[in-house]
C-alpha positions, -999 to +999 in steps of 0.1 A: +000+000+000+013+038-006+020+058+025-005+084+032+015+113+018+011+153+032+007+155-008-022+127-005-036+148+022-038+181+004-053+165-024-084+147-004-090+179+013-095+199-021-113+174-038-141+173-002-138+209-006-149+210-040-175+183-037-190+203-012-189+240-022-218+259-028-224+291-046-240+321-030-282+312-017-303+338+000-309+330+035-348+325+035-372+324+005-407+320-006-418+309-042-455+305-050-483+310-074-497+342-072-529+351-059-531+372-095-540+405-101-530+432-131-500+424-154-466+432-144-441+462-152-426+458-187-390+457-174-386+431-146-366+444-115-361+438-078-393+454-063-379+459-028-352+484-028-338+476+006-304+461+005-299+424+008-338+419+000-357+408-030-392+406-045-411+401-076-451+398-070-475+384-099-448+381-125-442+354-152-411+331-147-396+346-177-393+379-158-373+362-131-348+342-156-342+373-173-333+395-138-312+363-130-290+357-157-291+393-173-310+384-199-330+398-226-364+385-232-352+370-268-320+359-254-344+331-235-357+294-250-385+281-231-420+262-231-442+292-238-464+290-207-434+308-187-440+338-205-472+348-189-495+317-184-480+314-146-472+339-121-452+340-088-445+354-058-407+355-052-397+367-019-363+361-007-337+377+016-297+372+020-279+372+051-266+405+050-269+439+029-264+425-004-266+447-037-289+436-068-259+423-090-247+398-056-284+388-054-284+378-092-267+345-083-288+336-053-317+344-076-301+316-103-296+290-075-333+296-062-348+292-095-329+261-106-339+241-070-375+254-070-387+249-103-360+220-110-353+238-142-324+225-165-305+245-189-276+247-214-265+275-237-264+276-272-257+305-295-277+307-328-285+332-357-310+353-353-328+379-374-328+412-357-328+450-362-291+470-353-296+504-343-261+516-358-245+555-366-259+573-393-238+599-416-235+620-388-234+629-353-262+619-334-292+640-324-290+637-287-282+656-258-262+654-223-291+656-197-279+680-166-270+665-136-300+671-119-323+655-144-352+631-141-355+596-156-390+599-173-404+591-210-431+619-218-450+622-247-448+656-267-462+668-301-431+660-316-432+621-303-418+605-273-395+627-252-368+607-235-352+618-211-317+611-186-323+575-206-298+550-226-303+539-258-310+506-243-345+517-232-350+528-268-339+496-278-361+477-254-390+497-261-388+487-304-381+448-294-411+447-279-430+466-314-413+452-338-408+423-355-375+409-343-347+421-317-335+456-315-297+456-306-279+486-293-246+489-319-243+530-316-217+532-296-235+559-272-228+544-236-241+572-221-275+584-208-289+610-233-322+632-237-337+629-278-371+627-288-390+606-317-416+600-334-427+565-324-463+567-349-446+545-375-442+519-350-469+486-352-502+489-331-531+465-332-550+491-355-522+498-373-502+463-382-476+484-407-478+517-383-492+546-395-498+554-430-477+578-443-450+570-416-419+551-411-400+541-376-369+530-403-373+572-415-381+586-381-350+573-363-332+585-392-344+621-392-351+625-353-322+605-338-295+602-370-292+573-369-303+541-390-324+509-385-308+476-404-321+442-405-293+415-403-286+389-391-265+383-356-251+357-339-270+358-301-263+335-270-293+317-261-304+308-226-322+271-236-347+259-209-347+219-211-369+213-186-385+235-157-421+228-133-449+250-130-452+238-097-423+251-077-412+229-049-419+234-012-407+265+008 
């Protein structure tokens, strides 16, 4: 037999260690159906702003994968009923004042156990719209210091305001016919204003007649809307419960 070497030692210790190691888990949490009530928010979030707590009330399981994993809601595969057939109460806290981006993980860990979801990634190519430069510089503006972080509606179109191009972004996704990806280059938040009458509506399946979003971004914002094709890292739900386990 081999002597039971210091080296030996080291190694059964790290291996245990391993074997046993957890990531991060929120101290106590609650995941139910909800009781129901009016739809959710458009952009899921933490509801409770107190550090080291977390909640999301009535909301689709969608909305929680995509606060978890930073997701957008195209960057997710699933069985469609998680979209908005279910909704759940999550109510969790961690053991001390943890921020948002910490809680992400617990979130993940939470999800997986109570709903005994399995996943996998998988990048594919997808048709979407790139919001890219135009010929020139673009039509936006520095907001003050001071500013508020409102969208207001003027006669000129939608007034944005202290915002990224992100929640333009967001906001066409959801219109249009295919993902909207940010590719201007503006990292910044920015006031502009546009006219947002070409976009679709149930009365209007083309937008308005006479009007183009493709036009408008180009004459409000200067820049352009191109259809493509992108490469985009897909989040790929194998299997998940609509009854999540016991609290």
């Amino acid at each position: 037999m081999r002597p039971f070497t210091i080296t030996s030692f080291l190694v059964f210790v790290l291996a245990a260690t391993a074997i046993g190691q957890t990531g991060p888990a929120f101290e106590v949490a609650s995941v139910k159906h909800a009781a129901g009530g009016g739809p959710p928010g458009d952009i899921p979030r933490n509801m409770d702003s107190s550090p080291g707590h977390f909640a999301m009330r009535n909301v689709p399981l969608r909305y929680a994968v995509e606060w978890a994993w930073d997701l957008k809601d195209y960057e997710i595969s699933g069985p469609d009923w998680i979209r908005g057939d279910e909704r759940y109460d999550i109510i969790a806290k961690a053991s001390g004042a943890a921020t948002d981006e910490q809680m992400k993980p617990m979130l993940q860990a939470l999800l997986l156990e109570r709903f005994q979801m399995k996943i996998r990634r998988e990048t594919k190519d997808l048709p979407v719209y790139v919001l890219a430069p135009g010929k020139g510089p673009a039509k936006v503006t520095t907001p003050a210091p001071d500013a508020q972080t409102r969208i207001s509606g003027t006669a000129a179109g939608a007034h944005f305001e202290k915002q990224p191009m992100s929640r333009l972004t967001f906001l066409l996704t959801r219109r249009l016919d295919r993902p909207v990806l940010d590719k201007t280059g503006l990292t910044g938040m920015y006031d502009y204003t546009l006219d947002l009458s070409g976009l679709p509506t149930p009365e209007h399946p083309m937008g308005e007649e006479g009007t183009s979003i493709f036009s408008a971004i180009q004459k409000d914002l200067g820049l352009k809307l191109e259809a493509r094709k992108e490469p985009i890292s897909i989040l790929v739900i194998d299997q998940v419960s609509k009854i999540p386990t016991a609290n």
